[in-house]
Backbone bond lengths (Angstrom), bond angles and torsions (degrees), N, CA, C in turn:
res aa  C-N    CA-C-N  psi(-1)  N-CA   C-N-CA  omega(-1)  CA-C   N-CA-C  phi
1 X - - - 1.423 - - 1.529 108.23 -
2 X 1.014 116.41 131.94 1.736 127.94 172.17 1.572 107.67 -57.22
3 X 0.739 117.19 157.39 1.690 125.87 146.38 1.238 130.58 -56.20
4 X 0.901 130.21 -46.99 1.536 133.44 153.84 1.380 112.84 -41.84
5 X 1.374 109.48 -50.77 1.755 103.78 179.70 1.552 111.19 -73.64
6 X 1.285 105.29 -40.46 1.503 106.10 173.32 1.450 110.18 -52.43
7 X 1.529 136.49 -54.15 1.217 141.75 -156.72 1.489 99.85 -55.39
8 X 1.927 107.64 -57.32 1.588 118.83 172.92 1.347 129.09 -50.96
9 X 1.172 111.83 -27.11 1.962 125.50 173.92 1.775 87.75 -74.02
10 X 1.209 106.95 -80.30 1.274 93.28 -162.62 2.015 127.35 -59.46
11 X 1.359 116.05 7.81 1.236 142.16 179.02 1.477 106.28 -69.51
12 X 1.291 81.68 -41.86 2.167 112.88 -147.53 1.690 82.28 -80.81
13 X 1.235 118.27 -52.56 1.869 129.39 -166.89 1.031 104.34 -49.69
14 X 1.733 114.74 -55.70 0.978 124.38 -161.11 1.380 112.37 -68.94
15 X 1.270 121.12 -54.91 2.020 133.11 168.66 1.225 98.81 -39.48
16 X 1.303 133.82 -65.01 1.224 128.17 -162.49 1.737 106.51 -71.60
17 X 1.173 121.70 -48.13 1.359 110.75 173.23 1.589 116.61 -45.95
18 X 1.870 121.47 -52.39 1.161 95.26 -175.94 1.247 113.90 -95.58
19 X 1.475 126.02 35.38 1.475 125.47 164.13 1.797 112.29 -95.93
20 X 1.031 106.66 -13.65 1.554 109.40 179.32 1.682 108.34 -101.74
21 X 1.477 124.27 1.44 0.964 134.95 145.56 1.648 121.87 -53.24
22 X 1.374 84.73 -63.07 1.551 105.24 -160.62 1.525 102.50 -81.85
23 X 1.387 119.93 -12.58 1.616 113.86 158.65 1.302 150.45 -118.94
24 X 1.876 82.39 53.09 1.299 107.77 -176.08 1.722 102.76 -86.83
25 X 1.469 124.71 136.91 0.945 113.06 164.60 1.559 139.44 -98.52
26 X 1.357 110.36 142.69 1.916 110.14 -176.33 1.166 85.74 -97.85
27 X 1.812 96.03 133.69 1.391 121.77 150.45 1.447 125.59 -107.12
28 X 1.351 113.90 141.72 1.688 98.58 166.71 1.200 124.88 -103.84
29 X 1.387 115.49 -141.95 1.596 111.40 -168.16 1.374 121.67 -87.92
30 X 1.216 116.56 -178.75 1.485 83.19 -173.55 1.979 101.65 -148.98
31 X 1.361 80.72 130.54 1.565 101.50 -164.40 1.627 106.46 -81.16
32 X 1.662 110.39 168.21 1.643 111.16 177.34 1.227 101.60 -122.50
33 X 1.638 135.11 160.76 0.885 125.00 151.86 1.840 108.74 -129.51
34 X 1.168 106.60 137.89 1.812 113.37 -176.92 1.605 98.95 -71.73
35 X 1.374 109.60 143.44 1.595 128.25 159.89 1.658 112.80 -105.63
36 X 0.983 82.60 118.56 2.079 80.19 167.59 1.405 118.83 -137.50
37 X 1.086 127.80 134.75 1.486 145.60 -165.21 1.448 112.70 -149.67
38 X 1.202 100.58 131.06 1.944 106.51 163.54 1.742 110.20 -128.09
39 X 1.384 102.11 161.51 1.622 102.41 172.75 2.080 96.06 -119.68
40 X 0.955 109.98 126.99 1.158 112.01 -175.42 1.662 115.00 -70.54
41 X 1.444 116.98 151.94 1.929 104.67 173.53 1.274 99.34 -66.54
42 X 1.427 86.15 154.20 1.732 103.59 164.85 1.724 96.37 -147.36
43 X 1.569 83.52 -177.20 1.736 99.67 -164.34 1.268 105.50 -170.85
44 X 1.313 126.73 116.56 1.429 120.70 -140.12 1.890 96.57 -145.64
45 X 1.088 136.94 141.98 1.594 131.77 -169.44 1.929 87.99 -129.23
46 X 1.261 110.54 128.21 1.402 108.34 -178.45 1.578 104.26 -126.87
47 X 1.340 125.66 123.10 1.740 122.96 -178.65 1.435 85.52 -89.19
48 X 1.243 105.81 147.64 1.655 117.72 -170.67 1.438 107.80 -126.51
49 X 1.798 101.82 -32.31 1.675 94.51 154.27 1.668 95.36 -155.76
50 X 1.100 117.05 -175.79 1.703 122.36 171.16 1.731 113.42 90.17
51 X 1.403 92.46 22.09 1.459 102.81 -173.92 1.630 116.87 -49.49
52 X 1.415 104.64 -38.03 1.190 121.33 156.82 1.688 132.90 -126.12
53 X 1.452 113.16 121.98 1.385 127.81 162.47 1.659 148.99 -50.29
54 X 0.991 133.84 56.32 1.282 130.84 -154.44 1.586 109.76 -77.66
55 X 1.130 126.74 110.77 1.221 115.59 174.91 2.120 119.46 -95.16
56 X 0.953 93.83 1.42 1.355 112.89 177.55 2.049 111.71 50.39
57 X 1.284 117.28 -131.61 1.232 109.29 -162.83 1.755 121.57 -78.06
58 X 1.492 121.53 94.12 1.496 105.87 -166.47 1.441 116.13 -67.60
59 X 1.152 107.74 -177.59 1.752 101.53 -178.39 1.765 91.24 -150.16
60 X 1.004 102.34 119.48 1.620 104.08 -175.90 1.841 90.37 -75.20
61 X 1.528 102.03 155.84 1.392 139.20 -166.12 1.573 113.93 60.95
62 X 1.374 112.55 18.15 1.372 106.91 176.81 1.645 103.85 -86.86
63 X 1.428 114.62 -162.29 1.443 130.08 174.57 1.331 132.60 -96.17
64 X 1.427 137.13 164.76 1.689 106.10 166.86 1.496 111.26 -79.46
65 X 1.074 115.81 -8.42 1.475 116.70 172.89 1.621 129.38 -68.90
66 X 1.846 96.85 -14.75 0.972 104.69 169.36 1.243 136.00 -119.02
67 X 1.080 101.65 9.16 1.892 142.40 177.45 1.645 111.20 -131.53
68 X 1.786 104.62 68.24 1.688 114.33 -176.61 1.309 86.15 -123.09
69 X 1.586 92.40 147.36 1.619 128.98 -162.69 1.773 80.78 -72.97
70 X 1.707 99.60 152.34 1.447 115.08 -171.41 1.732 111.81 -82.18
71 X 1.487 122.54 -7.91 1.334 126.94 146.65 1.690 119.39 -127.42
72 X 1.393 95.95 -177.24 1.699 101.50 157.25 1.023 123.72 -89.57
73 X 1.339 114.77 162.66 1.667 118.42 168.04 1.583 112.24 -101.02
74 X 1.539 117.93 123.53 1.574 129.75 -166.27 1.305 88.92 -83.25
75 X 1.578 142.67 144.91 1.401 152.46 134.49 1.242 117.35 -117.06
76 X 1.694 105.65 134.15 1.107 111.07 161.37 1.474 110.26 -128.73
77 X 1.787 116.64 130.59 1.100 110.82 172.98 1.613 128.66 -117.67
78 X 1.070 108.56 112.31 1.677 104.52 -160.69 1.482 105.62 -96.00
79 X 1.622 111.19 174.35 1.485 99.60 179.15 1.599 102.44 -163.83
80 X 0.732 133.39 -157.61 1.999 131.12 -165.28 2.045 91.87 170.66
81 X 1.120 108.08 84.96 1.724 93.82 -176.85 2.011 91.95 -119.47
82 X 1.227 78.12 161.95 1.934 97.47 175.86 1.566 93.95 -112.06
83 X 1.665 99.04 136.76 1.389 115.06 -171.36 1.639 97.19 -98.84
84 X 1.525 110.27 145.11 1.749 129.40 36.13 2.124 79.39 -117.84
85 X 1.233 136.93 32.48 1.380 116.08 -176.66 1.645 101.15 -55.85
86 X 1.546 124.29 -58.76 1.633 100.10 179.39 1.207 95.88 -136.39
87 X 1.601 100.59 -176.60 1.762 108.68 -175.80 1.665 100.56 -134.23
88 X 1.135 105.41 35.85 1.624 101.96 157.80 1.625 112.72 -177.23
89 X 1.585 132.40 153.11 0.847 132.10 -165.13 2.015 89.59 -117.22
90 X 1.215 118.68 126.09 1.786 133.26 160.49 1.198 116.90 -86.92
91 X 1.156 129.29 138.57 1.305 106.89 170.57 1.818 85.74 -134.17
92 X 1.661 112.79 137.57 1.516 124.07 -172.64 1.516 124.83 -111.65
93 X 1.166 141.57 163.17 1.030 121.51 -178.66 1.669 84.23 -140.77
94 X 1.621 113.08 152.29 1.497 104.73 178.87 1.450 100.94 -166.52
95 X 1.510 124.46 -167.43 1.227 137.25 -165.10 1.567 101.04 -137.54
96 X 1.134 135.07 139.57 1.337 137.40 166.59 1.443 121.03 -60.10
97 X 1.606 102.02 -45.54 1.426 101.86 164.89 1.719 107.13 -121.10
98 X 1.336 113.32 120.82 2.040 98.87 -176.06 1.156 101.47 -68.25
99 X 1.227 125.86 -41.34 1.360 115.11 -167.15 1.736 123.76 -53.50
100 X 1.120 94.02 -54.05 1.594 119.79 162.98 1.966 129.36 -69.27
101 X 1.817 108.80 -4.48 1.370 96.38 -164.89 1.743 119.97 -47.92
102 X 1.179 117.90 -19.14 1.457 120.89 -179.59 1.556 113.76 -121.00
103 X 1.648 130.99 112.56 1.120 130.53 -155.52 1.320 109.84 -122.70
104 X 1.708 132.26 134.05 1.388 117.65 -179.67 1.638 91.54 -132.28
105 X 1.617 135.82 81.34 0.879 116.57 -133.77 1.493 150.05 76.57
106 X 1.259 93.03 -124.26 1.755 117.47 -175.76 1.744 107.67 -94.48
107 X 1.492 84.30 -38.63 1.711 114.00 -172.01 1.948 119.49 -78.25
108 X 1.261 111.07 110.30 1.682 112.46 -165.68 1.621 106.65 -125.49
109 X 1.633 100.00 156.97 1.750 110.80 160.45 0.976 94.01 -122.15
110 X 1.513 99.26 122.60 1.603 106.42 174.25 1.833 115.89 -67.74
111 X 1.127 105.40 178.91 1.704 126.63 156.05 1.595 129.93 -27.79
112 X 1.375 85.07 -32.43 1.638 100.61 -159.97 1.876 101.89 -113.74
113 X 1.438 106.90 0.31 1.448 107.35 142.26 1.276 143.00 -97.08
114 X 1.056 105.49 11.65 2.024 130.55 -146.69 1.704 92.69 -128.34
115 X 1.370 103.95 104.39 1.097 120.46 177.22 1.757 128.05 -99.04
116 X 1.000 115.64 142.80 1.605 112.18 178.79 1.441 105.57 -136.74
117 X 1.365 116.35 150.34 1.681 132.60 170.58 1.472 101.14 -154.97
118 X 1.266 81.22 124.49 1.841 112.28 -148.71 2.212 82.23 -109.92
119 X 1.212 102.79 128.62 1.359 100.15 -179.87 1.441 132.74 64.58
120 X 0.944 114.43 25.60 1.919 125.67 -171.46 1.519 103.63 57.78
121 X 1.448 127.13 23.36 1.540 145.50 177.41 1.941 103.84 -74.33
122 X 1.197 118.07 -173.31 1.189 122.56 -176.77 1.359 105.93 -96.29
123 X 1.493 112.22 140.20 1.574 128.25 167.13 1.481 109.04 -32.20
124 X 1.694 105.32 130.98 1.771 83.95 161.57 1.656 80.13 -142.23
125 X 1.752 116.18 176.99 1.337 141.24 -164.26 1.984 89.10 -89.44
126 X 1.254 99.62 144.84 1.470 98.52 169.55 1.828 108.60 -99.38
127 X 1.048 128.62 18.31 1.028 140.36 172.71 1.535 123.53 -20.55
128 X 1.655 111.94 -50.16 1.465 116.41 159.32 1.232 146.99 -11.69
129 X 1.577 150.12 139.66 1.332 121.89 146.92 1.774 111.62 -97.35
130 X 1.433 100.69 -177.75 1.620 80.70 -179.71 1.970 135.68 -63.82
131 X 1.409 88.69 140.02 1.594 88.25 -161.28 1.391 138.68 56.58
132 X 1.513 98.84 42.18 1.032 121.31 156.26 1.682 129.84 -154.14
133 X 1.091 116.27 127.77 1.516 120.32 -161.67 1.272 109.24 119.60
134 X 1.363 135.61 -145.98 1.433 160.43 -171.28 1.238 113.79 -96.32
135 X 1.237 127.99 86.81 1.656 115.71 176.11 1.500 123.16 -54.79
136 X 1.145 108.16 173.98 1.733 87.54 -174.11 1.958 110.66 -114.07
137 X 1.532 95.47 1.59 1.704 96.78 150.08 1.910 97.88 -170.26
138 X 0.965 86.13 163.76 1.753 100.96 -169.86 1.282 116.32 -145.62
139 X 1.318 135.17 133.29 1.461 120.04 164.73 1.634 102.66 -142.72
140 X 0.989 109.64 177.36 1.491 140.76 -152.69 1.395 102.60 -97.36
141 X 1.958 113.20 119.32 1.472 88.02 171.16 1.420 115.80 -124.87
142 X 1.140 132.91 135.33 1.171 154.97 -163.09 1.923 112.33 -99.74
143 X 1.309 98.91 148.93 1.763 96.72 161.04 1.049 124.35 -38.86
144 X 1.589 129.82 -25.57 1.297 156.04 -150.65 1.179 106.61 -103.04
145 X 1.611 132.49 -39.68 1.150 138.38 -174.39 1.364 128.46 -118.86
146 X 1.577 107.13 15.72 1.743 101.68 178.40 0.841 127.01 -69.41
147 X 1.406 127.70 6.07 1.707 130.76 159.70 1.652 97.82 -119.07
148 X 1.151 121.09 116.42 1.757 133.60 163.32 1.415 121.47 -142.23
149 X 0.842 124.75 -128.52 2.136 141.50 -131.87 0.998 118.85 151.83
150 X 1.211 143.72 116.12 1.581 138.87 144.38 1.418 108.58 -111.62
151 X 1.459 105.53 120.26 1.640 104.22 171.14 1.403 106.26 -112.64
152 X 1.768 115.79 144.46 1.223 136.82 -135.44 1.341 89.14 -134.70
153 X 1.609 146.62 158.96 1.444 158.01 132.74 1.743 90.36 -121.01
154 X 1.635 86.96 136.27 2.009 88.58 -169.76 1.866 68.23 -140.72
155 X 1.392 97.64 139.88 1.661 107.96 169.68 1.773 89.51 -137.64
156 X 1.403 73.69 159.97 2.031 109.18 -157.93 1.298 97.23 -89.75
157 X 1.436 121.01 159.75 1.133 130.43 161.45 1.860 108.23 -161.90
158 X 1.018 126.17 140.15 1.681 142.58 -170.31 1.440 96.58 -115.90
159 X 1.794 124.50 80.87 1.631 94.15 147.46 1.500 125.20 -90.81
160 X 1.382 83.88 142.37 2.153 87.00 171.01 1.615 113.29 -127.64
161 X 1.656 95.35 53.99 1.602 89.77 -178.37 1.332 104.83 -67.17
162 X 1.276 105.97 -24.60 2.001 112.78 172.34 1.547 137.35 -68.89
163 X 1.652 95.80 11.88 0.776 109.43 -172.77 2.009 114.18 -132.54
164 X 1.635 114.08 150.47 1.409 98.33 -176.91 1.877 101.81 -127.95
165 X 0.809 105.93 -168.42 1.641 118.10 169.55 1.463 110.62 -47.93
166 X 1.395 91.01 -51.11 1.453 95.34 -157.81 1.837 109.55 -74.81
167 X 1.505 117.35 -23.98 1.874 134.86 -168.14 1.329 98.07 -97.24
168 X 1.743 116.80 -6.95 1.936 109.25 -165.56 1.645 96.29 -138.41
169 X 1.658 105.75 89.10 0.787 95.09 -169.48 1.901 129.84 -77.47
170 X 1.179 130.01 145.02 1.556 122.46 -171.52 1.885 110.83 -28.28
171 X 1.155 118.93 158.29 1.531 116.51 153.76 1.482 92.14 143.26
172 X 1.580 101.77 -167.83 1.548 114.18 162.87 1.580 118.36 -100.94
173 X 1.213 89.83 135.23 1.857 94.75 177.51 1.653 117.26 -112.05
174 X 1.327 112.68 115.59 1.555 122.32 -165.58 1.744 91.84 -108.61
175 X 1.214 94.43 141.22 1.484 107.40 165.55 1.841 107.68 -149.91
176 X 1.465 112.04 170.93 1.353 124.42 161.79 1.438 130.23 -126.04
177 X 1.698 117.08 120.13 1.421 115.48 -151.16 1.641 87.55 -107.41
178 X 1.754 122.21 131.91 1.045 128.94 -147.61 1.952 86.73 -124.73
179 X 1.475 101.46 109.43 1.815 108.95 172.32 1.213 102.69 -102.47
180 X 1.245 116.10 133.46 1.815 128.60 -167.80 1.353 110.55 -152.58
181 X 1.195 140.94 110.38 1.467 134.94 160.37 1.386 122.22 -65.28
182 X 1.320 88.25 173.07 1.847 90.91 165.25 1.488 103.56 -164.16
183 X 1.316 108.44 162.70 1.906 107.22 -174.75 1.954 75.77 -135.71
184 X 1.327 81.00 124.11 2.127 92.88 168.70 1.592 96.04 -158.41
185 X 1.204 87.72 -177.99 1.560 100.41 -149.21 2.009 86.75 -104.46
C-alpha cells in the first residue's frame, strides 16, 4: 500500500471513529401524562315518519276503529346509558292538557278518546300525562343492553261513541301528541 492510500484509510478510521462518538444518543427521563374522557348517556325518541296524523271526516258515535289516523307513526328510541342508573327504558305518548288534547275552539276530545296500538297490540286510551300511566312500549335494561333501539309503529284511533251531533260540535280539531322516553330505575 502507498502512503497516500495509507494516509486515506487511516483519514477514513479516524472520521468514522469520531462520528460514532458523536452519535451517541442522550435520553432523558421519561414522564406520563393521564387521558380522561367520558361520553355522557343519552336517550333520544326519533319520528321517522307520521309526523303528521290526518284522521279526516269524524262522525260522532262511531269507534276508534273507525276513526284511524290515515298513517302510522314510525319510532325509534335509542339510548347509550351507564349501569346500574336504571333498569328500563318507557317510551310515552301524552297531551299537555288531556282534557283538552283535541281543540275546535271552546269545543275538545279529550285524551281518553284518542287511542293508540303500538305494534298490531291492543287499543289503549292515551289518557296519561308524561310518565304516568301505561307506556306504550318498555323494555328491560340489562348489562347486556345499555346501548339499544326500540322501534315502535303506534296507529291512532278517535272513539266518540260518547259523543253525538249535538256534544261534537262541527269544525276542525287540532291537537299535539307529545312522544318522550325515559330510562328510570
Amino acid at each position: 500500500m502507498n502512503k497516500s492510500n495509507l494516509l486515506k484509510t487511516a483519514a477514513a478510521l479516524a472520521l468514522l471513529a469520531a462520528t460514532s462518538v458523536f452519535a451517541q444518543a442522550v435520553n432523558s427521563n421519561t414522564s406520563d401524562v393521564t387521558l380522561n374522557a367520558s361520553v355522557g348517556e343519552s336517550l333520544t325518541v326519533t319520528i321517522n315518519s307520521g309526523n303528521t296524523v290526518n284522521f279526516g271526516q269524524l262522525t260522532p258515535g262511531s269507534s276508534a276503529t273507525t276513526n284511524v289516523g290515515d298513517v302510522a307513526i314510525s319510532i325509534t328510541t335509542a339510548w347509550n346509558l351507564i349501569s346500574p342508573t336504571s333498569n328500563s327504558v318507557k317510551l310515552y305518548a301524552y297531551f299537555s292538557t288531556p282534557v283538552q288534547a283535541m281543540a275546535n275552539g271552546t269545543s275538545y276530545i279529550p285524551a281518553s278518546d284518542i287511542y293508540a296500538t303500538v305494534n298490531s297490540g291492543i287499543a289503549a286510551a292515551l289518557n296519561g300525562s308524561f310518565a304516568v300511566g301505561t307506556p306504550l312500549d318498555s323494555t328491560t335494561i340489562t348489562s347486556g343492553n345499555l346501548q339499544g333501539t326500540m322501534n315502535d309503529s303506534v296507529t291512532l284511533g278517535i272513539d266518540l261513541t260518547g259523543f253525538t251531533n249535538m256534544n261534537l260540535p262541527a269544525g276542525n280539531y287540532t291537537g299535539t301528541l307529545h312522544i318522550q322516553a325515559q330510562a328510570a330505575s
